[in-house]
C-alpha positions in Angstrom: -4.7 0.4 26.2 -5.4 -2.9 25.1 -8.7 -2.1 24.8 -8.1 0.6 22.6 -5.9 -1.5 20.5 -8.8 -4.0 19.7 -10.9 -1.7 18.4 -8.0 -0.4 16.2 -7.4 -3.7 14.9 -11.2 -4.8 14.3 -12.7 -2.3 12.6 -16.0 -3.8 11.5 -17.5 -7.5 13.7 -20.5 -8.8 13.0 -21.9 -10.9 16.3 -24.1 -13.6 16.5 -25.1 -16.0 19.4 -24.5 -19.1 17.7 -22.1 -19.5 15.2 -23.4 -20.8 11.7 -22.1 -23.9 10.6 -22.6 -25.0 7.3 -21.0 -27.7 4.6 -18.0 -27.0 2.6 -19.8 -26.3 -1.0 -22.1 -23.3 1.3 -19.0 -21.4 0.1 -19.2 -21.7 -3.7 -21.3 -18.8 -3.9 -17.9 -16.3 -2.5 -16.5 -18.6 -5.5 -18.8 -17.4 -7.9 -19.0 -14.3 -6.7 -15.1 -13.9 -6.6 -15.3 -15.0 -10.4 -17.9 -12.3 -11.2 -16.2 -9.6 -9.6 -13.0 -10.7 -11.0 -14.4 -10.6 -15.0 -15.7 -6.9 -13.6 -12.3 -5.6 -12.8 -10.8 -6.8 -16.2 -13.6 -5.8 -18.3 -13.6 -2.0 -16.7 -9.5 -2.1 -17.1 -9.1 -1.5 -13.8 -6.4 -4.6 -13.6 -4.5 -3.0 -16.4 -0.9 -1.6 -15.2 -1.2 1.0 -18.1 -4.0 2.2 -16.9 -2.6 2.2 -13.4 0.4 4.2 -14.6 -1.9 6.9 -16.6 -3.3 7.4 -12.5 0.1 7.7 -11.2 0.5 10.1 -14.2 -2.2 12.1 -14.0 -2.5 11.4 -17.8 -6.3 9.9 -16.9 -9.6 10.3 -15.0 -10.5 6.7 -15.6 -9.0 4.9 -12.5 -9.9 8.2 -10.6 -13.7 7.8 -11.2 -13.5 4.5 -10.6 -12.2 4.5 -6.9 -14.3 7.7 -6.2 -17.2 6.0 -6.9 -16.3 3.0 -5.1 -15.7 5.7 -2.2 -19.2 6.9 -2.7 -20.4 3.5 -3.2 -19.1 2.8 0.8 -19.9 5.8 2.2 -23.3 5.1 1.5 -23.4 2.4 2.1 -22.1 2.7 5.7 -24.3 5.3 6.4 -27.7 3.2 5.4 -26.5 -0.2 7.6 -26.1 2.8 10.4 -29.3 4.8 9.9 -31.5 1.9 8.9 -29.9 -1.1 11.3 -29.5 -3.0 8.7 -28.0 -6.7 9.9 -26.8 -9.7 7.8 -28.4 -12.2 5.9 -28.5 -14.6 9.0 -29.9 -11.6 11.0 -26.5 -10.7 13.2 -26.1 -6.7 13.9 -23.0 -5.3 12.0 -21.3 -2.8 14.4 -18.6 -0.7 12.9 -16.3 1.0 15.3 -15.4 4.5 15.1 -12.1 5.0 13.7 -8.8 7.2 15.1 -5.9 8.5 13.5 -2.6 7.4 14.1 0.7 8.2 11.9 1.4 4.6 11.0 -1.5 5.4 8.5 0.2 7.9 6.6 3.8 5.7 6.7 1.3 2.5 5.8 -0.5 4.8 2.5 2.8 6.0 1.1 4.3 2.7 1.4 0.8 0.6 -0.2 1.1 3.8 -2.9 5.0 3.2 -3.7 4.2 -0.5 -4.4 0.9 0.3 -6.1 2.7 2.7 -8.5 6.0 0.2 -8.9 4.1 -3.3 -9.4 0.6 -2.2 -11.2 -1.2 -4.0 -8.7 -3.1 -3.6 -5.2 -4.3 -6.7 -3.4 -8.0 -6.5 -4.7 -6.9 -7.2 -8.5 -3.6 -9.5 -8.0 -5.5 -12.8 -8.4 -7.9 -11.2 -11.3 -4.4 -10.2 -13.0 -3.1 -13.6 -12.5 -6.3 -15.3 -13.6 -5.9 -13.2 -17.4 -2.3 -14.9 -17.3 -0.7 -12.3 -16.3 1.7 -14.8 -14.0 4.6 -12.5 -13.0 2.2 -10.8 -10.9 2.8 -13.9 -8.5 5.8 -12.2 -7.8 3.8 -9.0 -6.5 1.4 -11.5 -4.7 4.2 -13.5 -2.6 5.3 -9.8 -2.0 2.0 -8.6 -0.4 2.0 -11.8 1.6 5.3 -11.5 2.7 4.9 -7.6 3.6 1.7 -9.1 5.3 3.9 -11.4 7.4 6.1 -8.4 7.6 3.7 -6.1 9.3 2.3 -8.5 11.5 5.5 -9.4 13.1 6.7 -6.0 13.6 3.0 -4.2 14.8 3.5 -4.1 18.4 7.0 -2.0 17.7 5.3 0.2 15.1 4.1 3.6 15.7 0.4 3.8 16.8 
């Protein structure tokens, strides 16, 4: 069982035999990156609550194509690391575990969708929405942290 519950809870590891160590500023490319990403999401409106609300709505395709082809995007993704072997940039192996279904999935998507649809926000664009001075989203991102806490307190008692 406890077996089983470690491959629930770490989906995707990557393993290498000795750990990279590296100075602090090694990490101001994720920064950069972050940034990049970030000017993405607001320039494809994908931060917007309106356009959020048109999804919810079904008054729009735009927020629609843009997570199916994110979907796409990972699916292929997944399966060239898998057919090719593909590893990191240091050269570890990525190993992604094969996922099961449990019902805490479905209680975890309607709740995620109920805040998504309330708030205008999901965890990926809540800093990108705060960055374009949007700041009562830090409301909805104290919220995800606490729910974070939340979950992670109450996991074991949840159902599997």
């Amino acid at each position: 069982m406890d077996n089983n519950k470690n491959i629930l809870h770490k989906d995707t590891k990557c393993s290498a035999e000795h750990p990279h160590t590296q100075p602090w500023y090694g990490n101001l490319k994720y920064l950069v990156l972050g940034i990049l990403f970030g000017i993405v999401f607001v320039k494809a409106e994908i931060i917007s609550w309106f356009r959020i609300q048109e999804m919810f709505r079904l008054q729009s395709f735009h927020m629609y194509g843009v997570i199916g082809s994110a979907v796409i995007t990972g699916m292929t993704s997944v399966f060239i690391i898998k057919k090719f072997n593909i590893k990191t940039l240091s050269g570890e192996k990525i190993s992604i575990a094969p996922k099961t279904f449990n019902r805490g999935q479905i209680y975890g998507g309607l709740i995620f969708g109920f805040g998504w649809a309330v708030t205008g926000a999901c965890p990926g664009p809540l800093f990108a929405q705060i960055g374009t001075g949007a700041l009562a989203v830090i409301v909805t991102l104290l919220s995800a942290v606490f729910g974070t806490w939340v979950y992670g307190y109450f996991r074991e008692k949840l159902p599997h």
